[in-house]
Structures are given as structure tokens and as C-alpha cells.
C-alpha positions in Angstrom: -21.8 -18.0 -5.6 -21.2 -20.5 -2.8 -18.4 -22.4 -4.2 -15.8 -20.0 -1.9 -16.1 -19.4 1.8 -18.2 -16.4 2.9 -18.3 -14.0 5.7 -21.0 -14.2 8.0 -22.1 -10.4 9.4 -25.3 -10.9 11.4 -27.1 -14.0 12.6 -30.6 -13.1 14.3 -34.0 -15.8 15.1 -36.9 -14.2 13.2 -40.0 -13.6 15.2 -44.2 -14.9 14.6 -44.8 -11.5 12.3 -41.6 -12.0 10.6 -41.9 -15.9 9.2 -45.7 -14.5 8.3 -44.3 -12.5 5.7 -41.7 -15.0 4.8 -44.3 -17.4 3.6 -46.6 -14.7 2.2 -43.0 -13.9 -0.2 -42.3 -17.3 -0.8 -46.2 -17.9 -2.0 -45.8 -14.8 -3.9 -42.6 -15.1 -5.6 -42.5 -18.6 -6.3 -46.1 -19.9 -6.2 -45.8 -22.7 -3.4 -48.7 -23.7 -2.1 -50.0 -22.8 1.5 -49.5 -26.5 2.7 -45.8 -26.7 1.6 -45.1 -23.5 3.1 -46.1 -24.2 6.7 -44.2 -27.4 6.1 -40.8 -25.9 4.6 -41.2 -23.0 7.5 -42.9 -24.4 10.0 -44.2 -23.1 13.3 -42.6 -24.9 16.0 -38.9 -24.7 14.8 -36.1 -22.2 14.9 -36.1 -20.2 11.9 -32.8 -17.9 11.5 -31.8 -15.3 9.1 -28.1 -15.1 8.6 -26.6 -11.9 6.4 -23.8 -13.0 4.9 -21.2 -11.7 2.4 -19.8 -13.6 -0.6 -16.1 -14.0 -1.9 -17.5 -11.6 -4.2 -18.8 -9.3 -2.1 -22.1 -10.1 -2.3 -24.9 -9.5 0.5 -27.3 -12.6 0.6 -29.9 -13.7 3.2 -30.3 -17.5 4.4 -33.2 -18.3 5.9 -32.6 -21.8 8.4 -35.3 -24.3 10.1 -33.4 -26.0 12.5 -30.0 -25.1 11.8 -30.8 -26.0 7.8 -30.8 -23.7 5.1 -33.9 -23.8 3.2 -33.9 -20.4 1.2 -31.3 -18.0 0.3 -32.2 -14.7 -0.8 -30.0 -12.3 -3.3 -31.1 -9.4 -4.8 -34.5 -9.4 -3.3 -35.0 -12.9 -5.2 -35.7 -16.0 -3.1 -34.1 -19.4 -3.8 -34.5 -22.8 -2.4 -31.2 -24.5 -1.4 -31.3 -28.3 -2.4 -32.1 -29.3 0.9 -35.5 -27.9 0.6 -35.7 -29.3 -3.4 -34.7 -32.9 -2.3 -37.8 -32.9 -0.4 -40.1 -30.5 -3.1 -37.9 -31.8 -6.2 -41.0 -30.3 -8.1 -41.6 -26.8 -7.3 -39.6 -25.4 -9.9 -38.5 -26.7 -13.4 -35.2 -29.0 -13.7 -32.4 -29.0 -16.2 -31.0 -32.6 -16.4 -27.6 -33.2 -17.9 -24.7 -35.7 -17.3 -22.9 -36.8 -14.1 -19.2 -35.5 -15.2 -21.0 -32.3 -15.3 -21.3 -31.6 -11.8 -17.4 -31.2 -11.2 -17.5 -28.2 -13.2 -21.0 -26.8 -11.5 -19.6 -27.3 -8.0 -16.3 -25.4 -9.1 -18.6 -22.0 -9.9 -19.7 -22.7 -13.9 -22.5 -22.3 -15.6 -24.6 -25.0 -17.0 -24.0 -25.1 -21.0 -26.6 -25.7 -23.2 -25.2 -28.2 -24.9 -24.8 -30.3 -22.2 -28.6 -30.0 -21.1 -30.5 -33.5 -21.8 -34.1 -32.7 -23.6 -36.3 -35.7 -24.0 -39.4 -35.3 -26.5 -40.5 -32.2 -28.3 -38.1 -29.4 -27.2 -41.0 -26.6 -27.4 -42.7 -28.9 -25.2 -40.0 -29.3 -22.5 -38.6 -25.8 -22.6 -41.2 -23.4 -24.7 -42.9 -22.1 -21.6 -39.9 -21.1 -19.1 -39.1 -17.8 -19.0 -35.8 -15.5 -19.1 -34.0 -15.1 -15.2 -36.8 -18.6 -13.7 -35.7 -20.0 -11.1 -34.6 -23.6 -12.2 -33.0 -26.8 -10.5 -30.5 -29.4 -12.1 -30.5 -32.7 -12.0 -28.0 -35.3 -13.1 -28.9 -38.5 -15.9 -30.2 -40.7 -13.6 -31.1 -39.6 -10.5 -34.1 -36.5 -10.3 -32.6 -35.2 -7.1 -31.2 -31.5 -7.6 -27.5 -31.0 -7.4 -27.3 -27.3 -8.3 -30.1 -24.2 -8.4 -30.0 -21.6 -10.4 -31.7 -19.0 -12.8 -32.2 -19.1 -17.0 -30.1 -17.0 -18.8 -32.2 -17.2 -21.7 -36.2 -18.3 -22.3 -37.2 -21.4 -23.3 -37.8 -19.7 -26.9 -34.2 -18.1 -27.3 -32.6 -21.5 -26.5 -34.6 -23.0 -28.8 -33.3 -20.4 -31.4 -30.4 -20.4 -30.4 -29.5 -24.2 -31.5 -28.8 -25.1 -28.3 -25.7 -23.6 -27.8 -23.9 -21.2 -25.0 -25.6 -20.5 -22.0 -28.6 -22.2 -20.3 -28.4 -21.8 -16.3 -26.7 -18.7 -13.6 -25.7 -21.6 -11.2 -26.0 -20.1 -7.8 -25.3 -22.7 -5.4 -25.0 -26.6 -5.6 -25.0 -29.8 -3.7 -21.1 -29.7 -1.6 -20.9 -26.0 -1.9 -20.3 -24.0 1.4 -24.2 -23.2 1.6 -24.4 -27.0 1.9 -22.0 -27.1 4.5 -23.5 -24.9 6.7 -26.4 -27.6 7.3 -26.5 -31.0 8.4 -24.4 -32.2 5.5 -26.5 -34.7 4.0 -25.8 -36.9 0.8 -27.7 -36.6 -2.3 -30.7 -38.8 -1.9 -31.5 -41.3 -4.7 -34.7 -40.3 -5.6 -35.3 -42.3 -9.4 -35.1 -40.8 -13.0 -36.9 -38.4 -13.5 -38.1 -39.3 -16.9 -40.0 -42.5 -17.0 -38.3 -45.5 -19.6 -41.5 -46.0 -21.4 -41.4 -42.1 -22.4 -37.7 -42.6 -23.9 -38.6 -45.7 -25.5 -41.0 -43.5 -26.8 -39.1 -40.7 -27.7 -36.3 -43.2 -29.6 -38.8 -44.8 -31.6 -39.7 -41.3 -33.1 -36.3 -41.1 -34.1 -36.6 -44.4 -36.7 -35.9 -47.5 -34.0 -38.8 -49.9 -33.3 -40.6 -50.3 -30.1 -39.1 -53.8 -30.2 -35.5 -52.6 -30.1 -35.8 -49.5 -28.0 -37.2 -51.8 -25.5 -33.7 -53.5 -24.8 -32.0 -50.3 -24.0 -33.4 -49.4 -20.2 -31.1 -47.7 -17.8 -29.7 -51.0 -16.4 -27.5 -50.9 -19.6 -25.7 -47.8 -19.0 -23.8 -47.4 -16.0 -23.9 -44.0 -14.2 -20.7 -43.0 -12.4 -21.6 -42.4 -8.2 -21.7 -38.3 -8.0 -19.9 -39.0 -4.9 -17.1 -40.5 -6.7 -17.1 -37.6 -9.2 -16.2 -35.2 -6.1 -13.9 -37.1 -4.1 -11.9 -39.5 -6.7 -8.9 -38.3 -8.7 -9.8 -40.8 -10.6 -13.1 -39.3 -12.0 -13.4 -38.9 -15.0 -14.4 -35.8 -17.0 -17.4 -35.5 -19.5 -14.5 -35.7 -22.7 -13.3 -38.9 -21.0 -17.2 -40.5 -20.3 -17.2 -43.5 -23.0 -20.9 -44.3 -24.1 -21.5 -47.4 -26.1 -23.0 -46.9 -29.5 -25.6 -49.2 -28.9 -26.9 -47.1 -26.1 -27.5 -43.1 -28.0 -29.2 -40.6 -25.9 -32.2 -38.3 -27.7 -31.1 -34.5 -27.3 -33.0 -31.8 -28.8 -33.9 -34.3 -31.5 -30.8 -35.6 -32.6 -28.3 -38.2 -31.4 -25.9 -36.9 -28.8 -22.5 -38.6 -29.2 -19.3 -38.2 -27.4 -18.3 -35.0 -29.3 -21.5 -33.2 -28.3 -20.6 -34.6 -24.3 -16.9 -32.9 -25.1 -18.1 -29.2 -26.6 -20.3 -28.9 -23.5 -17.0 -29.9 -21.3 -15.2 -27.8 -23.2 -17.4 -24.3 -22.9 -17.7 -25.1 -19.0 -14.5 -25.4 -18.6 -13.4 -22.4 -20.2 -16.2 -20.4 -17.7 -14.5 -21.7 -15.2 -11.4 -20.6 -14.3 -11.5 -17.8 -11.7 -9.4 -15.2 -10.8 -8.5 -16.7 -7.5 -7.8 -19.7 -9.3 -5.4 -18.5 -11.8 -3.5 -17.0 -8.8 -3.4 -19.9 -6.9 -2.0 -21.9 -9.9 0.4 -18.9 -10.5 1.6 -19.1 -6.8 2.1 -23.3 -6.9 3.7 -23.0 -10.4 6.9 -20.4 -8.8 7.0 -21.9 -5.7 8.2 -25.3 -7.8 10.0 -23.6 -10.2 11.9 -21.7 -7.3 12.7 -25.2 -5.5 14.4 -26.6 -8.6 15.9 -23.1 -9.6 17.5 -20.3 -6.8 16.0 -22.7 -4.0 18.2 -25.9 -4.8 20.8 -25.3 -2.9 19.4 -23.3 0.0 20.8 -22.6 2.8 18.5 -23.7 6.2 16.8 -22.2 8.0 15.5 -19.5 6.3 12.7 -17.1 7.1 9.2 -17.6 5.1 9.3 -13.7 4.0 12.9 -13.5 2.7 11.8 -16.7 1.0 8.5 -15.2 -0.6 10.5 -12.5 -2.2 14.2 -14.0 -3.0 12.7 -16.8 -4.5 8.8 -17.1 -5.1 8.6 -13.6 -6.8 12.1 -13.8 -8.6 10.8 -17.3 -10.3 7.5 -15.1 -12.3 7.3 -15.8 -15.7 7.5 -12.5 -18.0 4.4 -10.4 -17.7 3.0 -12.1 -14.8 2.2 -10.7 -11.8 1.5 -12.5 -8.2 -0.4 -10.6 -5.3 -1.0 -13.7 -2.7 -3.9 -11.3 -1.6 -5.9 -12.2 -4.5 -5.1 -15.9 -4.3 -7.2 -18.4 -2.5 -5.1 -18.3 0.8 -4.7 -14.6 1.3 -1.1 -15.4 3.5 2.2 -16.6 3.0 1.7 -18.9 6.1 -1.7 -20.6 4.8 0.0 -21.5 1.2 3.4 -22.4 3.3 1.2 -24.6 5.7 -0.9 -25.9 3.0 3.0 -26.8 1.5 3.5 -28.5 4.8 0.5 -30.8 4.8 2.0 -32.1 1.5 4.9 -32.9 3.0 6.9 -30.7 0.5 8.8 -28.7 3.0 8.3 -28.5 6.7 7.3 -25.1 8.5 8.7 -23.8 12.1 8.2 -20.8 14.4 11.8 -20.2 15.8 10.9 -17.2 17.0 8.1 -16.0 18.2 5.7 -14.6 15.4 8.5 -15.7 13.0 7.8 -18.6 10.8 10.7 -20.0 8.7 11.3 -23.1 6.2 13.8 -25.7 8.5 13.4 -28.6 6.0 12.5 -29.3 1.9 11.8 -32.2 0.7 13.7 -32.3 -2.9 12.5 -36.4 -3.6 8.8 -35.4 -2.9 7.1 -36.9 -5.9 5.3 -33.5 -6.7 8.3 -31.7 -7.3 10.1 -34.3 -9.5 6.8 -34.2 -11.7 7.1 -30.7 -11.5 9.5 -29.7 -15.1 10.5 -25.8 -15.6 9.9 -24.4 -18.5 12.4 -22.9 -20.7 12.7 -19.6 -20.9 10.5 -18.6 -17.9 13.4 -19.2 -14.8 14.5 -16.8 -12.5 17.8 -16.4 -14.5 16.2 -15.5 -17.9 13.9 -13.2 -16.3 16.7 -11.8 -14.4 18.7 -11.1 -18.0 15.3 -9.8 -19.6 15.7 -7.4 -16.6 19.1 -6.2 -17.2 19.1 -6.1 -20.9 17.6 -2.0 -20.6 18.4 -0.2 -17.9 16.5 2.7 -16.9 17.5 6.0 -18.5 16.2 9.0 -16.5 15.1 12.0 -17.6 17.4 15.2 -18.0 15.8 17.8 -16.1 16.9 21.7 -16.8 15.8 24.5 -14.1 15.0 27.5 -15.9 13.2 31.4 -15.7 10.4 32.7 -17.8 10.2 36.2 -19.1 7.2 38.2 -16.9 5.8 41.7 -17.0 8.1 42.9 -14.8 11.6 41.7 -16.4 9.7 42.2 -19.9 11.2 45.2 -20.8 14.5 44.3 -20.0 14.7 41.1 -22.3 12.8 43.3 -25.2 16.2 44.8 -26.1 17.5 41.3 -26.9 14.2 40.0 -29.0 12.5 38.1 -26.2 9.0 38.0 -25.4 6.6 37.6 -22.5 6.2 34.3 -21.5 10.0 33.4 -23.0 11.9 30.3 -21.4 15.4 30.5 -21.0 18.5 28.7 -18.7 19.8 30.7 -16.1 23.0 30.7 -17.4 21.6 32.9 -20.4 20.0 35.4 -18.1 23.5 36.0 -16.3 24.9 36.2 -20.0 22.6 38.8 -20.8 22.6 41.2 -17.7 26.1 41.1 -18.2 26.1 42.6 -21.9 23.8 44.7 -20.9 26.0 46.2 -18.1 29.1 46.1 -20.4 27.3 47.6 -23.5 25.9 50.9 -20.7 29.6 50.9 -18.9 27.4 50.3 -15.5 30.5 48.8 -14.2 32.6 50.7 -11.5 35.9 50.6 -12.5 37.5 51.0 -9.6 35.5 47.7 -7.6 34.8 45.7 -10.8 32.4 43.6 -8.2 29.7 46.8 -8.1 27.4 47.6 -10.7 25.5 51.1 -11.1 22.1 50.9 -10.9 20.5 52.9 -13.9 16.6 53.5 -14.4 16.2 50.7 -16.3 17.3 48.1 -14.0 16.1 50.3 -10.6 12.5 49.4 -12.2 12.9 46.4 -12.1 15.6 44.7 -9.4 14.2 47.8 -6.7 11.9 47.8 -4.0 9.6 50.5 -3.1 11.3 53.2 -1.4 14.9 51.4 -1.9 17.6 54.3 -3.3 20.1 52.2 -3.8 23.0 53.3 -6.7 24.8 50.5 -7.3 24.9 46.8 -6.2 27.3 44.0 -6.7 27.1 41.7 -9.5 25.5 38.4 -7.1 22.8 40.4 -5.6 21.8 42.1 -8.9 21.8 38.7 -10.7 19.6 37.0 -8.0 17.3 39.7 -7.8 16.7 39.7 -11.5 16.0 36.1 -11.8 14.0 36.5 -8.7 11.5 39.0 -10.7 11.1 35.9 -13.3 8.7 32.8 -13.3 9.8 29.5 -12.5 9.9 27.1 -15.5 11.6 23.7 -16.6 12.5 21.5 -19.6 12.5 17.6 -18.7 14.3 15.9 -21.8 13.3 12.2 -21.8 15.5 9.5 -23.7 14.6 9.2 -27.6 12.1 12.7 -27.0 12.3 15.9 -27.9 12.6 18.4 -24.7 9.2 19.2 -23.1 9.4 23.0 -21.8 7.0 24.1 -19.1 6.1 26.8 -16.7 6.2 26.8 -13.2 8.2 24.4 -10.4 8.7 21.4 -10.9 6.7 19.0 -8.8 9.3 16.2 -7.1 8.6 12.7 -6.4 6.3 12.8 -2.7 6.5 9.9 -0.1 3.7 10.2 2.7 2.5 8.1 5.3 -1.2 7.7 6.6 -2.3 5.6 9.8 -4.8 3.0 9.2 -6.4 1.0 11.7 -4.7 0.5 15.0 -0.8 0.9 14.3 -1.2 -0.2 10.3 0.8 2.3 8.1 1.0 3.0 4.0 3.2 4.4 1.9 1.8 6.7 -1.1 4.1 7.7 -4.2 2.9 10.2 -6.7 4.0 12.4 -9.3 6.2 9.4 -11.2 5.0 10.1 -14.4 6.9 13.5 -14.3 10.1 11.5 -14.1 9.4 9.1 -17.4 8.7 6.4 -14.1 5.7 3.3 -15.1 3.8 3.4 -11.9 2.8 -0.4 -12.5 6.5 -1.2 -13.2 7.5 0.6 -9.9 5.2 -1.0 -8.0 6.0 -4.3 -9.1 9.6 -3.7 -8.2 8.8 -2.5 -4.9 6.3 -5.6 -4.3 9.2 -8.0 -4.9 11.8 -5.6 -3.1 10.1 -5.9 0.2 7.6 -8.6 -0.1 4.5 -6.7 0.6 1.4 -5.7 -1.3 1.2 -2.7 -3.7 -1.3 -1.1 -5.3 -2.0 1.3 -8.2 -4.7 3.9 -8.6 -5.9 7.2 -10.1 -5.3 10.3 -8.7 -9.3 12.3 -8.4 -9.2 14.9 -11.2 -8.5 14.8 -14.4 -4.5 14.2 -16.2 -4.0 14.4 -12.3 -2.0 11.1 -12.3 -2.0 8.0 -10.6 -0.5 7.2 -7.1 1.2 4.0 -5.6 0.3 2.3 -1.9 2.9 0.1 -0.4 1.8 -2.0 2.8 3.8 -0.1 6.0 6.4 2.4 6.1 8.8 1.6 3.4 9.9 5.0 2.7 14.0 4.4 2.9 13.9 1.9 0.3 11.4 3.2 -2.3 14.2 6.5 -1.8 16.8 4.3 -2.0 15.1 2.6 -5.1 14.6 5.8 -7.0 18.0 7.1 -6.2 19.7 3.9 -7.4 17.4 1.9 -10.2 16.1 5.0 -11.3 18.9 7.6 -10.7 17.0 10.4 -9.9 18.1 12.9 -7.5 17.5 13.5 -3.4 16.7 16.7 -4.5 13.5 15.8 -6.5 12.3 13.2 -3.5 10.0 15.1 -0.8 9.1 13.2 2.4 12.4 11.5 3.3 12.0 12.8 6.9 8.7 10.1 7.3 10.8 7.4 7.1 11.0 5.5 10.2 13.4 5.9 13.2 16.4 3.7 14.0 15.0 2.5 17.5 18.2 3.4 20.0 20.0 0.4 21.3 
């Protein structure tokens, strides 16, 4: 929960009535005594609540003495942090599994079952905790809680469960940012927690005598520092932890050997992998590939935006998608700076508010490690791009038979409701005029107006006898219903009544001078919203985003960061070859400032 930075919203001292009823919850929800109450809150120091909000979005309260966090609450549950457990290590029940373990814990996992260490009977160690406790974890070794947590399971259903899956919610753990926001202090050594005679005990159950359990102690096996397990890129993971064979730990009744150290590596590290973290790894993974592809011979300096989208986004693998938003950084400068600190390339504002890349370093030992893959460069996912080019839909304009025009078309077999081009409408008034001589012969350009047609071309009180051929056509299509056919490639044509909706472009204001870009009604024109989006996402390096239109079959709608309605247009007239005349909203786009 803590393993990403939060947002702290309000920070207030709580007054004499309010720590009252923070001691009275803590008594009641987790059963502390009234002694280590008034010592873990006491009187005469500062006591703060803090609301924060999680990378998750997540509201939790902390509760600090002195500038310490001692409780965080979430959900209306209250949980120690470990500074308060170092010092009250047994309030609550405590997991205890092996030092690699913790790298995985700090990075947001979940404790696995199978990597949980049970000494003795395991209906005797875990039998009586219950589903959603509150628990602590401990490493092998050392009794001092690295992470806190809740049971996903009971005691019973891990039992049945032979151990496997998992064991612990871990909420927050010793180096998180929840740590950070106290005093910073290392994990104490406060002793195994399980006495030697007990395991001696326990391994003699197992068929070894007392005589040769008694030569395995602790001082055999050498634990790795948790320190060293944070900081050291050396550390090794719990696949790589090599345990002598003379020195087998007891798990749930059975030896525990290296493979049963790897599956619980394994599960953990397959929970994980975050979001964030993918995207970061996405992000790192084109911004190498782009400095031994398009980038290689680059000409410098060159601005950090035109950059992000020549070269980051054009080096995506197929199917992959990259929104820096949802990455770790949230902005181009942070992951360019972060680039800088590595001495891969070097950073500079030449203008004001303008950052650009003025140097890359090509021998940095980073990027000669780095190796594309096949397949995935900007050049094949360039061709993959070009291979099918967009084929538009062929939209027909056309008139639908209605009351008024009905009896008309009767003479020629059509019905109420009929759909037909204009060009067949024009055909048919003029073998109707032909077929009643209605033409004047003397101006071949005037029609006579008989009953018929005055019914329905006419308006109230109008006594006109004749009319010329433009005026009589218009008015009769006039008296029709719109309706359109849109033919899409490979389909059979898709007739329907009324206008056809065009492409819209709006703008709305956001906060302060912030402006959007919406685009709806794609779908009409054969158009993949998530395609388009992506296009335009790369085209101006900004972030898009796709969502559903309220209302049912009503569509779905792109947002583009700012005004970008000239190229979208642009985009739609060119990729996607539709025309101006189906685009409403050109006039938003944004003013050439004069000169």
C-alpha cells in the first residue's frame, strides 16, 4: 500500500477528547492493554492525524507521536506500523519466512504460503487465527517485524489448503514510504523468535536424535543482513539462497528444500509486477531501442517532445501501448532527468520552459548491454503499419418515400418508408412528366403543374401552374426524409434513415487555461477509436483517452490533451480520407497568433 509515494491532504494535532477515543479504538479493536496504550499514545507528546491518499487512491489515516507513525488506519481498521511492533513485537501474531523474501514484500507482494516457516504442530501454530487478523512478519532469524498485514485465509483454510497460494494482504513494510515519514530507523535485532531447544525439538519428531539435532544451532546457517538484501545488487533472490543439506528447516511437517524456497519466489514474483511497473519497463525498453535504432545518428540539439514522439513512441513493440502518465514518473522531464543521472544523455533548458537533449552517450555501458530485439524496431513496426491502409467507407446521400410524396412513388411500385438515390427520384419525376406531356413545349425548361404534383410540391394558398424543372425537382426531394447508405470495405451496404451524423471536434476549458479535444461519432465512419487515439497520441505527443458515450449503442468518444483540432482534421482527411464535409467543428481550431 506504501510501497509508492502518497499525497498528503490534511495534517491536523488531535486534541485530549480525541486521543481518548483513539485508545478506547485501539483497546477495542485490537485488544491492547490499558498500560501499552498510554505508552504507544501517550499524554505529554504530539499526537497528529495525517489524511493521506495512496497511489491507489486510497484514503488512510496515520496517527503520529512525535513525528512517528505508530497506527495507520484504512477502511475503518487500525494497524500498527513497525515502529510501534519493534517495541510491542507481540501484540499481534507473526508470520516468519526467509530473508530473500523481503525484496519482494517491500516491492508491494503478498506473502505466499509457501514461503511461511511453521515450527511444531501446524494446528497449533496457525489453528486459531482468523480470516482478515491483523498479522506481522518476521524474517528467519531475527523476531523484529519487517512487514504488517492482514490473513487472507484462517488458520484452518491454510491448513486445508496444503499450504499453498496466499497467506498475508501486506499493507506496509519496514523501507516503505510509511517508514520514511518517521525517524528512519533500522530494523532492530531483537533474537529468533523461536527458541533452539524447541527446533531441536521439533527435528527430532521428524526421525533425528536429540544428539544430532543438537549440532545444528543457528550459528551454522548464515543469514544474509536485510539491509544488504535492500541496498546490494548483489542480493540474492530466494531461487538463488543455497542451504546446506546438513542444515533442513521443519515446514508444516516436512523438509523444506531449495525447490520449496523457489515456488514461493516464484508465486511472489508473479504478484508483483504492477502496472506502473510494466510501464516503466515499457518506457526504458523504447527509449534504448530508439538510441540504437532512428536515434543513432541524431542530429543535436533536439527538443525532449519531438524526441518523445519521433523516436520513443515510433520504437513500441506491436500491440503495445505507452501512456508516461501511468508510468512511475508521470513526465517526460522526470524519466529524461532520471536518463541524466545515469549519465546516458545529458538534459538542457535552451530556452526557457524548453528542455532539449544536447548530448548522448552511445559507449554508456547500459546501452551497449542493451540488444534489440528482432522484429520489434521502429522499421518493422513502421512496415506492419503500411502493409493495410485504411479504406474508408463509401457513403451514398439518399431520400426516403414519406406520406406526403407517397402517392407519387405508388405509380412506380414504391412504398412508404422506400430508400432511393437522388439520381432515381430526378429519373422518375421526369417520366412521369414525359409520360402526362406536362412539358411546355415552347420553354422546354417549364413544367405544368397538374393536381397530382400541386398536392404535393405546393404550399398553402400557392396557385402556381407551372414551374421549371430545378425548383420542381428540389421541392420534391424536399417533401422526402433524409436517409443514407454507408458501404464499408468487404460489407454489404448498411441503408438508414435520417442525416447522417459527421465526425464532431469540440473543445472544453478545464482548469485555468487547460483545453481538450473530444472526437465522437467515429464508429459511423468504419474508424477504431482505440487505433485513432493511438495515432493521435504519437502524432502530437500528448495523452489520449478513450471512453463511453452515456446511453446505450451511443458510442464512445476520444479526449486529446489541448487544442489539437487542425491535425486530428488533417489526420482524418489524409490517413483516413474522409471528407471536410463530414468533419464539424473546424472553426475551434486555434488562431494563427498575428505577427
Amino acid at each position: 500500500m506504501f510501497h509508492k509515494p502518497f499525497r498528503v491532504k490534511s495534517s491536523t494535532v488531535i486534541k485530549g477528547s480525541e486521543r481518548k477515543k483513539l485508545r478506547a479504538a485501539l483497546i477495542d479493536a485490537t485488544g491492547v492493554t490499558a498500560e501499552k496504550v498510554v505508552e504507544i499514545i501517550p499524554s505529554k507528546e504530539t499526537v497528529t492525524v495525517a489524511k493521506i491518499c495512496t497511489h491507489a487512491g486510497d484514503i488512510v489515516f496515520i496517527y503520529t507521536v512525535d513525528k512517528n507513525p505508530v497506527y495507520f488506519e484504512v477502511e475503518g481498521t487500525l494497524y500498527p506500523t513497525v515502529y510501534t511492533l519493534w517495541k510491542y513485537f507481540d501484540l499481534f501474531p507473526t508470520f516468519t519466512t526467509w530473508p530473500p523474501v523481503f525484496k519482494n514484500l517491500r516491492g508491494g507482494a503478498d506473502l505466499m504460503l509457501p514461503g511461511v516457516i511453521v515450527q511444531g504442530d501446524l494446528w497449533v501454530a496457525l489453528g486459531n487465527i482468523k480470516k482478515e487478523a491483523i498479522v506481522a512478519v518476521c524474517l528467519k532469524g531475527n523476531k523484529a517485524p519487517v512487514a504488517v498485514g492482514k490473513t487472507v485465509l484462517s488458520g484452518e483454510d491454510m491448513i486445508m489448503s496444503a499450504m499453498k497460494g496466499k497467506g498475508v494482504h501486506t499493507l506496509h513494510t519496514y523501507m516503505d514510504h510509511l517508514w520514511e515519514l518517521g525517524d528512519k530507523s533500522l530494523l532492530p535485532e531483537l533474537g529468533e523468535g523461536v527458541s533452539t531447544e524447541q527446533e531441536v525439538t521439533d527435528t527430532a519428531e521428524v526421525g533425528e536424535t536429540t544428539e544430532q539435532c543438537s549440532k545444528r544451532t543457528e550459528a551454522d546457517i548464515e543469514m544474509p543482513d536485510i539491509n544488504s538484501l535492500v541496498f546490494s545488487e548483489a542480493s540474492k533472490s530466494a531461487s538463488e539462497l543455497q542451504i546446506d543439506e546438513n542444515h533442513e528447516f521443519i515446514s508444516a511437517g516436512d523438509n523444506v528444500t531449495n525447490k520449496n524456497l523457489e515456488e514461493a519466489s516464484a508465486e511472489i514474483e508473479d504478484e508483483q509486477v504492477s502496472p506502473i511497473d510494466k510501464m516503466d519497463s515499457l518506457l526504458c525498453h523504447c527509449f534504448y531501442t530508439a538510441l540504437k535504432t532512428t536515434a543513432k545518428k541524431i542530429e543535436l540539439p533536439i527538443l525532449s517532445s519531438t524526441f518523445y514522439s519521433a523516436h520513443i513512441l515510433s520504437a513500441l513493440p506491436l500491440g503495445e501501448k505507452l501512456d508516461i502518465k501511468k508510468s512511475s514518473y508521470k513526465k517526460l522531464s522526470k524519466f529524461l532527468n532520471e536518463m541524466q543521472k545515469r549519465e546516458i544523455i545529458k538534459v538542457k533548458e535552451l530556452s526557457r520552459g524548453v528542455e532539449s537533449i544536447v548530448g548522448i552517450m552511445y559507449g554508456h555501458p547500459e546501452l551497449k548491454a542493451f540488444v534489440v530485439q528482432k522484429g520489434a524496431t521502429p522499421d518493422t513496426v513502421t512496415e506492419a503499419a503500411k502493409e493495410k491502409p485504411f479504406e474508408p467507407p463509401r457513403v451514398v446521400e439518399m431520400l426516403s418515400v414519406s406520406a406526403a410524396v407517397l402517392p407519387f412513388f405508388r405509380i412506380y411500385g414504391y412504398s412508404k418508408g422506400s430508400v432511393m438515390t437522388h439520381d432515381i427520384v430526378r429519373k422518375l419525376l421526369t417520366k412521369y412528366v414525359k409520360e402526362s406531356e406536362l412539358q411546355d413545349q415552347q420553354n422546354r425548361e417549364m413544367v405544368a403543374i397538374d393536381p397530382l404534383l400541386a398536392d404535393m410540391v405546393l404550399m398553402r394558398g400557392e396557385n402556381k401552374i407551372c414551374m421549371k424543372w430545378e425548383e420542381l425537382t428540389s421541392r420534391l426531394q424536399n417533401k422526402m426524409q433524409a436517409a443514407y447508405q454507408i458501404v464499408y470495405p468487404g460489407k454489404e451496404p448498411i441503408s438508414k434513415k435520417g442525416k447522417l451524423q459527421p465526425i464532431s471536434l469540440s473543445i472544453q476549458q478545464r482548469g485555468g487555461n487547460k483545453k481538450v479535444t473530444y472526437i465522437t461519432n467515429l464508429e459511423t465512419y468504419g474508424i477504431d477509436a482505440h487505433e485513432f487515439a493511438h495515432r493521435v497520441q504519437i502524432g502530437v505527443a500528448c495523452s489520449t483517452a478513450v471512453s463511453a458515450l452515456p446511453g446505450s449503442n451511443a458510442g464512445t468518444q476520444v479526449m486529446v490533451q489541448g487544442n489539437q483540432v487542425n491535425y486530428v482534421a488533417g489526420l482524418l482527411c489524409s490517413h483516413y480520407q474522409l471528407n471536410k464535409k463530414y468533419i464539424t467543428g473546424l472553426e475551434n481550431a486555434p488562431k494563427k497568433k498575428k505577427k
